[in-house]
C-alpha positions as CSV (number, residue, x, y, z in Angstrom):
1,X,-2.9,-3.7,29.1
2,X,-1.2,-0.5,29.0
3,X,-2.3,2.1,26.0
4,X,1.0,3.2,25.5
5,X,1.8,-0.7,24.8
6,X,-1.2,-1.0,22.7
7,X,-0.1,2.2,20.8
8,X,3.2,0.5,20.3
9,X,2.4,-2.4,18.9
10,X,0.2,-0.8,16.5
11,X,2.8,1.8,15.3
12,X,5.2,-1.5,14.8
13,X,2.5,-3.1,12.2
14,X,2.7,0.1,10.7
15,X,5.6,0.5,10.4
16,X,6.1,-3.7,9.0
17,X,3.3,-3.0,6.7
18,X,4.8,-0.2,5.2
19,X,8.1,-1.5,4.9
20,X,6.6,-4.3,3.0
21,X,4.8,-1.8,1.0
22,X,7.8,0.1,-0.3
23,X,10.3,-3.0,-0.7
24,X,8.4,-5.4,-2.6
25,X,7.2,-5.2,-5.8
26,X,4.8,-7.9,-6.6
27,X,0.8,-7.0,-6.1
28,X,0.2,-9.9,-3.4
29,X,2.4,-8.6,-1.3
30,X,1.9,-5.4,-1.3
31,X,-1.5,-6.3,-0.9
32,X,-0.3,-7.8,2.1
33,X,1.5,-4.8,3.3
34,X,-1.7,-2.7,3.1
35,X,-3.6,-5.8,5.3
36,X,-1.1,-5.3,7.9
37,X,-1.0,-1.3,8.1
38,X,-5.1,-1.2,8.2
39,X,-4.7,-3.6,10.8
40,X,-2.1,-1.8,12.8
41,X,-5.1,1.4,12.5
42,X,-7.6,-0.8,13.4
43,X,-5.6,-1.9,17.0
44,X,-5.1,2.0,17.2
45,X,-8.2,2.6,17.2
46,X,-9.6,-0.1,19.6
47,X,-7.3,1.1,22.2
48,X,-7.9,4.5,22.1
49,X,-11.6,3.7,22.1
50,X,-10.6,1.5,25.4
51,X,-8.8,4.1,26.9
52,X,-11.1,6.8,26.9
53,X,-14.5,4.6,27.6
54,X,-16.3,4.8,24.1
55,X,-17.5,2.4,21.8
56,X,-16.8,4.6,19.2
57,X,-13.1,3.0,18.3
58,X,-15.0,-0.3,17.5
59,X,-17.7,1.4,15.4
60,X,-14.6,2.7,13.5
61,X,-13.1,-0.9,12.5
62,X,-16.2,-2.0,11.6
63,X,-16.2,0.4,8.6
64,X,-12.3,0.0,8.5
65,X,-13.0,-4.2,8.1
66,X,-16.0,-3.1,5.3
67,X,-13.2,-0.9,3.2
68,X,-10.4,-3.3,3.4
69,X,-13.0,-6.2,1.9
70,X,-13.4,-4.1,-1.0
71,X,-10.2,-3.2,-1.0
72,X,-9.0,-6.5,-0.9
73,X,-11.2,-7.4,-3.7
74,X,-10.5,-4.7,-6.1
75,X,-7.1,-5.9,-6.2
76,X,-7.3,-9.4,-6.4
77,X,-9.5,-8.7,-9.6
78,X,-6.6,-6.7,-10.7
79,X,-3.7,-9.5,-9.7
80,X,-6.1,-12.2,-12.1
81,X,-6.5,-10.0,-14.8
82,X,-2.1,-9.3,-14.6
83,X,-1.5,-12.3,-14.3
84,X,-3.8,-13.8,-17.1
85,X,-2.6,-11.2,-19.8
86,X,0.5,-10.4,-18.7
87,X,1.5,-13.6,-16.5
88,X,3.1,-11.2,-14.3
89,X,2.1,-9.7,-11.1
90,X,4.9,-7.5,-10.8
91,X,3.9,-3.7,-10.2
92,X,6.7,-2.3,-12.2
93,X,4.8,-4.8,-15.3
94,X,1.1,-3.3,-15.0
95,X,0.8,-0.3,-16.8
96,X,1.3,-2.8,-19.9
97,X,-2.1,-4.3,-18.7
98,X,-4.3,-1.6,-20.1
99,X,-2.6,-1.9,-23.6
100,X,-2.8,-5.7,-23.6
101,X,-6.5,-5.4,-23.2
102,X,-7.4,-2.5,-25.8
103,X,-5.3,-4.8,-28.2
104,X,-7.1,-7.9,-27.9
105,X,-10.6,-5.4,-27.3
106,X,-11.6,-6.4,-23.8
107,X,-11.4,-3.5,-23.0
């Protein structure tokens, strides 16, 4: 496969994921968005790294793939604990969160 194409493709989930990003506002999916932009990076760097002979585009995903785990599990906690105090996930709804939880002292 052609780098350009490769480069292209990954630019397009980018692009997608960012779009889903800035037009929804509920947490899943913009958790969704950020999934599909890491893995648009992750494809960049994969070709590049099989373009130019080096290993070192894999290596990179592999700690890409460890930060979107804890990524992805930071915000789940943070979509439970919306939805069970606020039964909301809505983005535009979450900076109540914080006062929901000094008030009943959870936090």
């Amino acid at each position: 496969m052609n780098v350009f194409v490769i480069l292209s493709l990954s630019m397009l989930m980018f692009v997608i994921g960012l779009l889903i990003v800035l037009i929804r506002r509920q947490l899943l999916f913009i958790l969704m968005g950020i999934e599909v932009m890491l893995n648009g990076v992750a494809l960049a760097a994969i070709g590049a790294g099989q373009y130019w002979h080096d290993p070192a585009g894999q290596i990179v995903v592999l700690f890409l793939m460890i930060a979107a785990g804890c990524e992805l599990s930071v915000i789940l906690i943070l979509s439970m604990l919306a939805y069970r105090h606020l039964k909301t996930t809505r983005v535009d709804n979450l900076n109540l969160l914080g006062d929901t939880l000094i008030k009943k002292g959870e936090l």
